[in-house]
C-alpha positions in Angstrom: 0.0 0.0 0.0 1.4 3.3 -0.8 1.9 6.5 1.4 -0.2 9.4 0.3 1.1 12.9 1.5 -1.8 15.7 2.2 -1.7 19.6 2.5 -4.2 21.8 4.1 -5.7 24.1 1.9 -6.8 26.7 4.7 -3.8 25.9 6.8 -0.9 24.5 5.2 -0.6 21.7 7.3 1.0 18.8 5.5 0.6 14.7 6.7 1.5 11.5 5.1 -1.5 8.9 5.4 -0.7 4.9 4.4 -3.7 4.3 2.8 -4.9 2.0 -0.5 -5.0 2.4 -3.7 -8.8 1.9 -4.2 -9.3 4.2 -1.1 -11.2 7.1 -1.5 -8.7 10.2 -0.9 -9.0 12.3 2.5 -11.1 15.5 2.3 -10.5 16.7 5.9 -7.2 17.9 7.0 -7.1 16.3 10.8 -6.2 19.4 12.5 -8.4 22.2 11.4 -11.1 20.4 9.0 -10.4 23.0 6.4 -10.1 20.7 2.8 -7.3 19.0 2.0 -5.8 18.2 -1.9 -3.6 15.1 -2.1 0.2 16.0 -3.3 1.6 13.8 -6.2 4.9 12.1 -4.5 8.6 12.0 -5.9 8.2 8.5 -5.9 10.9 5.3 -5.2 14.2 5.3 -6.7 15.5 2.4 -9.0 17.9 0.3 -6.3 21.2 -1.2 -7.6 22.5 -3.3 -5.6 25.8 -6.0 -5.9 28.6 -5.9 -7.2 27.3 -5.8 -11.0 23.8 -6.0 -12.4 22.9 -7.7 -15.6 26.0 -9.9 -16.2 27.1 -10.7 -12.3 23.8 -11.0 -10.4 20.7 -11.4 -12.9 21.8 -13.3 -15.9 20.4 -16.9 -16.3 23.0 -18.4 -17.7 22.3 -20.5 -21.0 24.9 -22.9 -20.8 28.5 -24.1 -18.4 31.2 -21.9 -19.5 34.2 -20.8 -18.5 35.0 -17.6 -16.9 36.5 -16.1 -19.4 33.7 -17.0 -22.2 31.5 -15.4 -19.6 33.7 -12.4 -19.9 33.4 -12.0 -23.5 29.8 -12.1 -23.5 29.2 -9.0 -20.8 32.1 -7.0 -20.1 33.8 -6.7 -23.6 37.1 -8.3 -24.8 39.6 -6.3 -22.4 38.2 -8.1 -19.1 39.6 -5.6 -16.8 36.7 -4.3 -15.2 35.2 -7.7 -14.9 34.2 -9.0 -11.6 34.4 -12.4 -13.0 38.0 -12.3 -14.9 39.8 -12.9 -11.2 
C-alpha cells in the first residue's frame, strides 16, 4: 500500500497517510477540517544493488562456460573491469 502525502488548503498543514489504492482520498485535514488536496509524490528510486547488475547477479546463464567465455559475452574483450575475470 502506498503512502499518500496531504496539505491543508486553509492551513498548510502537511501529513502523510498509508492508505490503499482503491481508497477514497482524504477530504479533511485532521487538524483544522479545512479541505485537504492530495500532493503527487517523488516517488521510489530504482535500487542497484551487488557488485554488477545484468552480467554478475541477474543473468540466467544458458549454458557451463568458462570464466573467461562469460567475460566475452558481458564485459567486452579487455576483461579488466570484470568482476568475474579474477
Amino acid at each position: 500500500m502506498p503512502t499518500y502525502e496531504y496539505k491543508c488548503n486553509s492551513c498548510d498543514h502537511t501529513f502523510e497517510l498509508f492508505q490503499s489504492m482503491t481508497a477514497d482520498p482524504v477530504t479533511k485535514c485532521p487538524e483544522c477540517s479545512g479541505t485537504v488536496k492530495r500532493l503527487i509524490g517523488a516517488g521510489a528510486g530504482i535500487i542497484f544493488k551487488g557488485s554488477g547488475f545484468y552480467c554478475t547477479d541477474y543473468k540466467q546463464p544458458t549454458q557451463k562456460s568458462s570464466p573467461a567465455s562469460a567475460c566475452d559475452s558481458c564485459c567486452g574483450a579487455d576483461k579488466k573491469e570484470c568482476p568475474k575475470a579474477e
